[in-house]
DSSP file (Angstrom, degrees, kcal/mol; ACC not computed):
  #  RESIDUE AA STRUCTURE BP1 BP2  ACC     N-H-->O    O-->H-N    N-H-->O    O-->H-N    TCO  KAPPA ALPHA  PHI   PSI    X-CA   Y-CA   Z-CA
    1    1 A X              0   0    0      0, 0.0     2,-0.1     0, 0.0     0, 0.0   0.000 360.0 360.0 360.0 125.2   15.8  -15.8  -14.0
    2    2 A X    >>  -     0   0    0      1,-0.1     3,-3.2    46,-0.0     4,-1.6  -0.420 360.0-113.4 -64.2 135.6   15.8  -16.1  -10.3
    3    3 A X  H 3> S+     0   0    0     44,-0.5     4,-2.5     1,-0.3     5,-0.2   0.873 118.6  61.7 -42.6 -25.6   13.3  -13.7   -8.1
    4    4 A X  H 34>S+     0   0    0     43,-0.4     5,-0.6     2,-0.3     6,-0.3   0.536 104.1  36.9 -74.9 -19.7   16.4  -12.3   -7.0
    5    5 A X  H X45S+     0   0    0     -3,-3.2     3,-0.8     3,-0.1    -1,-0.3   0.772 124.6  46.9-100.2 -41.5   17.9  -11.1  -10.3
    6    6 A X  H 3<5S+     0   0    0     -4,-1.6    -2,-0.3     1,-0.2    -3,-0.1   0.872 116.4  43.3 -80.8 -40.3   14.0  -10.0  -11.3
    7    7 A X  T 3<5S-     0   0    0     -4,-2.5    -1,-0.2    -5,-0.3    -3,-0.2   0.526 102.9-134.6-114.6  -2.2   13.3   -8.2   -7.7
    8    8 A X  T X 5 +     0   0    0     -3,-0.8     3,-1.9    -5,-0.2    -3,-0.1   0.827  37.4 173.5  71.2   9.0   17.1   -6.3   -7.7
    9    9 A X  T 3 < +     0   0    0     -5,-0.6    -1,-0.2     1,-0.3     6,-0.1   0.689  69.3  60.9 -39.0 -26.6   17.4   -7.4   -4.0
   10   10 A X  T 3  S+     0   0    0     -6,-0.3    -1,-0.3    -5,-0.1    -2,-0.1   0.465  83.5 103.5 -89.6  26.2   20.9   -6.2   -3.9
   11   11 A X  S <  S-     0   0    0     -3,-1.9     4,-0.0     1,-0.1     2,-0.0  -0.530  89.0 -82.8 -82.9-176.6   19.7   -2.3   -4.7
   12   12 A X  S    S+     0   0    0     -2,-0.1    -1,-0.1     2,-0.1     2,-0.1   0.185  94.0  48.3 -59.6 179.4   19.6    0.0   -1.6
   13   13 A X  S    S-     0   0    0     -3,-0.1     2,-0.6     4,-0.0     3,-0.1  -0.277  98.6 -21.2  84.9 178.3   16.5   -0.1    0.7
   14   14 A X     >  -     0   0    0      1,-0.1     4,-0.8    -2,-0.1     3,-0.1  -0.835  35.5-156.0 -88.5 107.4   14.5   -3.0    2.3
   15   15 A X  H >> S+     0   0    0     -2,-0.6     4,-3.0     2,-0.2     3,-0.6   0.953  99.4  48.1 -36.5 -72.9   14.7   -6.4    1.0
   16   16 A X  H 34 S+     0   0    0      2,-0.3     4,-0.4     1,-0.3    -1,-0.2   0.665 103.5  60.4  -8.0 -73.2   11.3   -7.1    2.6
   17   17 A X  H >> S+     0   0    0      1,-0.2     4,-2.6     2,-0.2     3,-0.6   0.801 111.1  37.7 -32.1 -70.1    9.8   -4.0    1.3
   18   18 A X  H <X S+     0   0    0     -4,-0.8     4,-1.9    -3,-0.6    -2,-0.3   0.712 117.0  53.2 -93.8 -46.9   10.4   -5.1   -2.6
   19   19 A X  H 3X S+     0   0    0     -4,-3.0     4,-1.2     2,-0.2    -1,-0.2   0.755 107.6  48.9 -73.4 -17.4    9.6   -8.7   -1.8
   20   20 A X  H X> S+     0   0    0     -3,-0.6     3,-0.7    -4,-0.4     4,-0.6   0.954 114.8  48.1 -74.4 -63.7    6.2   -7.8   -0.1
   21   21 A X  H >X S+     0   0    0     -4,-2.6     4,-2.0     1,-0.2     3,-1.2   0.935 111.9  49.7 -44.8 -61.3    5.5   -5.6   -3.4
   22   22 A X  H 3X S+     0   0    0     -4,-1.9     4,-2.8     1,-0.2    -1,-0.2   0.874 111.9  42.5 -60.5 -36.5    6.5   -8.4   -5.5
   23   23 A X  H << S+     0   0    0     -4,-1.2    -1,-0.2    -3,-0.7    -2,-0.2   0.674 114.2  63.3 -69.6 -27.1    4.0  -11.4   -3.6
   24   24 A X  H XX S+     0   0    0     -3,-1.2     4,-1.7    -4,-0.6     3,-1.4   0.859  98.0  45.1 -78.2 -41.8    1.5   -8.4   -3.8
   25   25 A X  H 3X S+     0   0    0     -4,-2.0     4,-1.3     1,-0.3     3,-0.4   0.983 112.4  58.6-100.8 -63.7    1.4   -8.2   -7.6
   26   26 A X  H 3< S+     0   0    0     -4,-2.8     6,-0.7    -5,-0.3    -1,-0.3   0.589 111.2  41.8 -76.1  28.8    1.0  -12.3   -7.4
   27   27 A X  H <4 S+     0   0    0     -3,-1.4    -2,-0.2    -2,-0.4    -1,-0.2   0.837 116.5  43.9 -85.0 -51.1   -1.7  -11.8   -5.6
   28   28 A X  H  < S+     0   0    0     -4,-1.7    -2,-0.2    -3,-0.4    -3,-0.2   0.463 116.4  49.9 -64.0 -29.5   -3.1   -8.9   -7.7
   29   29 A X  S  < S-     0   0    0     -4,-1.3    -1,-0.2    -5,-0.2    -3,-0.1   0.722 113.0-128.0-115.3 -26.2   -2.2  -10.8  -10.7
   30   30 A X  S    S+     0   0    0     -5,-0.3     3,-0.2     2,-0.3    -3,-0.1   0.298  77.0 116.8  89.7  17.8   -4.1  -14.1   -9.1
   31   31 A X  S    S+     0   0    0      1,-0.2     2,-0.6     2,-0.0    -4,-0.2   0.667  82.7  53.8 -60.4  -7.2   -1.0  -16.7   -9.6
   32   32 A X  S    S-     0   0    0     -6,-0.7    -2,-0.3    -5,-0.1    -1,-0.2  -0.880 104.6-146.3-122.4 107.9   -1.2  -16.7   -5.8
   33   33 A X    >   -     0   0    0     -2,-0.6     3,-0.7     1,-0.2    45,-0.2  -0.239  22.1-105.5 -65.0 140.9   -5.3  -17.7   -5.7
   34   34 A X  T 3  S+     0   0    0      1,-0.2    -1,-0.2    43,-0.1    45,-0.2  -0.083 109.4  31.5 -70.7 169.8   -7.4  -15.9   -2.5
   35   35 A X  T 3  S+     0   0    0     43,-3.5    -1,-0.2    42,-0.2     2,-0.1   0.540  96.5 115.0  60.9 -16.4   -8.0  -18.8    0.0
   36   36 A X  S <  S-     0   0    0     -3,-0.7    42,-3.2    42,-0.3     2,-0.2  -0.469  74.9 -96.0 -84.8 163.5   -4.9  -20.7   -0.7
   37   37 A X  E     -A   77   0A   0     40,-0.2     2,-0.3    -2,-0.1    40,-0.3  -0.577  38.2-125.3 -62.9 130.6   -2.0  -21.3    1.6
   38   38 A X  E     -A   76   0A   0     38,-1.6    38,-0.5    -2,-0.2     2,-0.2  -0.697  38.9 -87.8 -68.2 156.6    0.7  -19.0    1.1
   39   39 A X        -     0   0    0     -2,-0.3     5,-0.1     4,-0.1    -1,-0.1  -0.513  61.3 -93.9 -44.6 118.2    4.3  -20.6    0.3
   40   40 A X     >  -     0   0    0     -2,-0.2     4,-0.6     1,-0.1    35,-0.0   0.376  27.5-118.3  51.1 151.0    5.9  -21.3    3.7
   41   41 A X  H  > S+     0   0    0      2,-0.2     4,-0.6     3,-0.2    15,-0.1   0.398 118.1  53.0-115.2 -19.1    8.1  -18.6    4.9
   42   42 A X  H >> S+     0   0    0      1,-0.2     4,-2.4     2,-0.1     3,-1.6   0.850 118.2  42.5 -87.1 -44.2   11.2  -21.1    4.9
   43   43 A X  H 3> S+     0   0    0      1,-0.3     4,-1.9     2,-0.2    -2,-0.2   0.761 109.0  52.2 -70.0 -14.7   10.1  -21.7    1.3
   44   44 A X  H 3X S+     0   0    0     -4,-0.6     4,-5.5     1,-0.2     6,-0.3   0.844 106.5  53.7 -73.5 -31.5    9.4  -18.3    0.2
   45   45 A X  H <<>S+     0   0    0     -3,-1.6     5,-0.7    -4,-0.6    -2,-0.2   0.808 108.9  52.2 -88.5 -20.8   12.9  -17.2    1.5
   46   46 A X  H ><5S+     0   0    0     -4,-2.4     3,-1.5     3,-0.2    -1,-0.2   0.948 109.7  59.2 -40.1 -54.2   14.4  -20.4   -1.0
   47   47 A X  H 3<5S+     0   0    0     -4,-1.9   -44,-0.5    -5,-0.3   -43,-0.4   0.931 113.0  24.8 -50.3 -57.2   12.3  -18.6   -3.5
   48   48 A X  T 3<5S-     0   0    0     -4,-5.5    -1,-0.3   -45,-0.1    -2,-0.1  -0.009 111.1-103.2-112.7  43.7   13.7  -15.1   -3.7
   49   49 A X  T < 5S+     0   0    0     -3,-1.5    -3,-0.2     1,-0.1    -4,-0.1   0.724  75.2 149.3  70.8  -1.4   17.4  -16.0   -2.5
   50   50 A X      < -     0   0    0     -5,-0.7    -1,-0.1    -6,-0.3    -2,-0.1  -0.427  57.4-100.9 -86.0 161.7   16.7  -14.6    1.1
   51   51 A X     >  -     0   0    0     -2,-0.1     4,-1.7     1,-0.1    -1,-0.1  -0.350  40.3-118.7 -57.9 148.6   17.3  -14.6    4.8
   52   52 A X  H >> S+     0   0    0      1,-0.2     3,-5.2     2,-0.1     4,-0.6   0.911 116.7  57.3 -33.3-101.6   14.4  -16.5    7.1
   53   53 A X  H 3> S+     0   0    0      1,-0.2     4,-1.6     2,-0.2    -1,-0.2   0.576 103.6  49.0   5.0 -63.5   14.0  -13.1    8.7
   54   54 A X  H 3> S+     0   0    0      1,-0.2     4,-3.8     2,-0.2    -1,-0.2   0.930 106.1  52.7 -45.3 -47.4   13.2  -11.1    5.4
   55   55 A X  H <X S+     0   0    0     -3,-5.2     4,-1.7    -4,-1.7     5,-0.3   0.950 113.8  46.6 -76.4 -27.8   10.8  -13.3    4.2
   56   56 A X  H  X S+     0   0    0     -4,-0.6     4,-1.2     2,-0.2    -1,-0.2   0.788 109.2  50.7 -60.6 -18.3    8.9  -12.9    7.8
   57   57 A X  H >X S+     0   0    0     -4,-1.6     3,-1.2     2,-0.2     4,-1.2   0.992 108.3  57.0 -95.0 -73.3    9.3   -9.1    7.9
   58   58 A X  H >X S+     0   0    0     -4,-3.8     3,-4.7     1,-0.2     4,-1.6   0.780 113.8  43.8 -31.3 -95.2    7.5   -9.7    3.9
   59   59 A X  H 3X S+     0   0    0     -4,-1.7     4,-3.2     1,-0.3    -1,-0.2   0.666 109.8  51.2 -14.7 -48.2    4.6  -11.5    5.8
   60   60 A X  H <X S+     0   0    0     -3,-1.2     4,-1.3    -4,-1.2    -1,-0.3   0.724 106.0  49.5 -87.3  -5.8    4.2   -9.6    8.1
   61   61 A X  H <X S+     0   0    0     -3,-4.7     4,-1.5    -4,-1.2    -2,-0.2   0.843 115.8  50.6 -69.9 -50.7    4.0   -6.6    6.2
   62   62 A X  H  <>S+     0   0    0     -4,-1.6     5,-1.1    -5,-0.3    -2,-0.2   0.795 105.4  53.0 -63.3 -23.8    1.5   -8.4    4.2
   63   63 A X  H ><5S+     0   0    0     -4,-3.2     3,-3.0    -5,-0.3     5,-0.3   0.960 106.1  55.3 -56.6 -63.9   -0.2   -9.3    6.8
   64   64 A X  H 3<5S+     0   0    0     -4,-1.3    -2,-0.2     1,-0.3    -1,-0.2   0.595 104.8  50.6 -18.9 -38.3   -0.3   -5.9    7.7
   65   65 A X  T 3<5S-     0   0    0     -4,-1.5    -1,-0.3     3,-0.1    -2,-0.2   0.231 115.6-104.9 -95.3   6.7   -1.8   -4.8    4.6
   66   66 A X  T < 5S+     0   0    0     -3,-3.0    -3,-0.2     2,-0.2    -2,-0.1   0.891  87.2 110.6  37.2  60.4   -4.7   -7.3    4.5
   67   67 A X  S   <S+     0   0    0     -5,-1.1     2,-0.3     1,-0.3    -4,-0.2  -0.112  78.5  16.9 -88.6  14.1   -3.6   -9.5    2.0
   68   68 A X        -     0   0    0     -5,-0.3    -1,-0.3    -6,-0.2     2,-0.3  -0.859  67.7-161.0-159.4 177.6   -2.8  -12.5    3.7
   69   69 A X  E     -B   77   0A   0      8,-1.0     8,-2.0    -2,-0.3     2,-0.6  -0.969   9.8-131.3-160.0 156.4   -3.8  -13.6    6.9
   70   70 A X  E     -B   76   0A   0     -2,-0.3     2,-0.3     6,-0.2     6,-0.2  -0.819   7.0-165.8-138.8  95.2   -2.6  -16.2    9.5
   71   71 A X  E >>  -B   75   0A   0     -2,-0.6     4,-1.8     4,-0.6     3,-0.7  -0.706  36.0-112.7 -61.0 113.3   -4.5  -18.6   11.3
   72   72 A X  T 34 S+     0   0    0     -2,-0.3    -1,-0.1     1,-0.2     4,-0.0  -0.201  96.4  13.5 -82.7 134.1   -2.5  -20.1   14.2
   73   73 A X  T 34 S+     0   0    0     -2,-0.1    -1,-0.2    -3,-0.1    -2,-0.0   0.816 126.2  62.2  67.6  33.0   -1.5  -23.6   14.0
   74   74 A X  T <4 S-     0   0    0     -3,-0.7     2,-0.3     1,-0.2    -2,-0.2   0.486  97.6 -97.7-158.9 -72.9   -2.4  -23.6   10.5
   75   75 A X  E  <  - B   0  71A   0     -4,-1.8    -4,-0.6     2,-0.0     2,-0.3  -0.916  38.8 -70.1 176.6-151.8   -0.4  -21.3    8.1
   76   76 A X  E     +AB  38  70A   0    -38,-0.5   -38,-1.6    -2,-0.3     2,-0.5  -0.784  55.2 176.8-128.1 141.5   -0.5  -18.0    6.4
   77   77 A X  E     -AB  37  69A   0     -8,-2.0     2,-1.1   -40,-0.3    -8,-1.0  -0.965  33.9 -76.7-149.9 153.2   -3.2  -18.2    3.6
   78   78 A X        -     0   0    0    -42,-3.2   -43,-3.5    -2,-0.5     2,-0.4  -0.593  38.5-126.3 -95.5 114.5   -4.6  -15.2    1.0
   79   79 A X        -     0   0    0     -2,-1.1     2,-0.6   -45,-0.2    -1,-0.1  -0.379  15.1-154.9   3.2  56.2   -6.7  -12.7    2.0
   80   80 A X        -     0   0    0     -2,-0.4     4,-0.1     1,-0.2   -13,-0.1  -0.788  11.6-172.4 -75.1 131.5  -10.0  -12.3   -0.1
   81   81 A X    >   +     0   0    0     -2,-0.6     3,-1.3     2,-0.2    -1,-0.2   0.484  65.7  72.9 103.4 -65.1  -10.6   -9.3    0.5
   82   82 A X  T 3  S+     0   0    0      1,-0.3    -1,-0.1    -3,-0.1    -2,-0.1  -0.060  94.5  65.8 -92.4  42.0  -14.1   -8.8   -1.1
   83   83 A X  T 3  S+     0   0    0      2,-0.1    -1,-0.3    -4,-0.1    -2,-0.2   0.513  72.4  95.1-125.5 -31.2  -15.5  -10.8    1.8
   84   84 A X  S <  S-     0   0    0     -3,-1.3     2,-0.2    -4,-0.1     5,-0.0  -0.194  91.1 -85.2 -63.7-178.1  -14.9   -8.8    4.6
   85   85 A X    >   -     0   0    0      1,-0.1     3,-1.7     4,-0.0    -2,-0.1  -0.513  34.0-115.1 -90.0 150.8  -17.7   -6.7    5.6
   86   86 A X  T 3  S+     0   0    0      1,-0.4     3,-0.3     2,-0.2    -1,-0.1   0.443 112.3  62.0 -87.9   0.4  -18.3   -3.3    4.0
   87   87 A X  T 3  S+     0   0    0      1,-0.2    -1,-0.4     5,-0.0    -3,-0.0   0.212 104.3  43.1-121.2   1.9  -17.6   -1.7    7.2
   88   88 A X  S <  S+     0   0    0     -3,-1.7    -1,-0.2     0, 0.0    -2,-0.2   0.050  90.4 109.9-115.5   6.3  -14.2   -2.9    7.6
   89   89 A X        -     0   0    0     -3,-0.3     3,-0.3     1,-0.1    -7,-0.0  -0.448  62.9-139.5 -77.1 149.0  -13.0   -2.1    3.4
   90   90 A X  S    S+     0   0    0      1,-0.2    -1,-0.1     2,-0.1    -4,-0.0   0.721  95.8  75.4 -75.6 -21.1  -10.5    0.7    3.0
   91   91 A X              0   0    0      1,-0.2    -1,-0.2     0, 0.0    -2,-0.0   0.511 360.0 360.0 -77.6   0.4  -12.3    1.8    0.0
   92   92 A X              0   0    0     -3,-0.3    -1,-0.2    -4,-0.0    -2,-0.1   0.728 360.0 360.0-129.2 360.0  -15.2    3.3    2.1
């Protein structure tokens, strides 16, 4: 099964949205490992059957959400989380 039949792409709504959810839960789930490179943005949008564009609007959402984060001239890599300082967590 292709992400694209699994993630419903063609329902109403934001592609993006629903691919950001979906990279989130292999995050959550830890097939996508903290500290690793995320997949390439051309390659993520191979992955789930998408436009370039989509899969950046996913990134950047995730970026947005502090799960991944992007070092410039170096790539887009996952977020641990339980490193930042307690004074920057959402939980407090």
């Amino acid at each position: 099964m292709s992400f694209h039949e699994e993630l419903r792409l063609d329902l109403p709504g934001y592609a993006y949205e629903r691919m950001a959810e979906h990279i989130a839960g292999r995050i959550a789930s830890g097939e996508l490992e903290l500290n690793t490179p995320l997949p390439s943005e051309r390659r993520l949008a191979e992955e789930y059957g998408v436009s370039l564009g989509t899969a950046r609007h996913a990134t950047k959402l995730l970026r947005f959400r502090g799960l991944v984060v992007t070092v410039r001239s170096k790539g887009t890599y996952i977020a641990d989380r339980r490193e930042r300082p307690p004074a920057e967590r959402e939980d407090q």
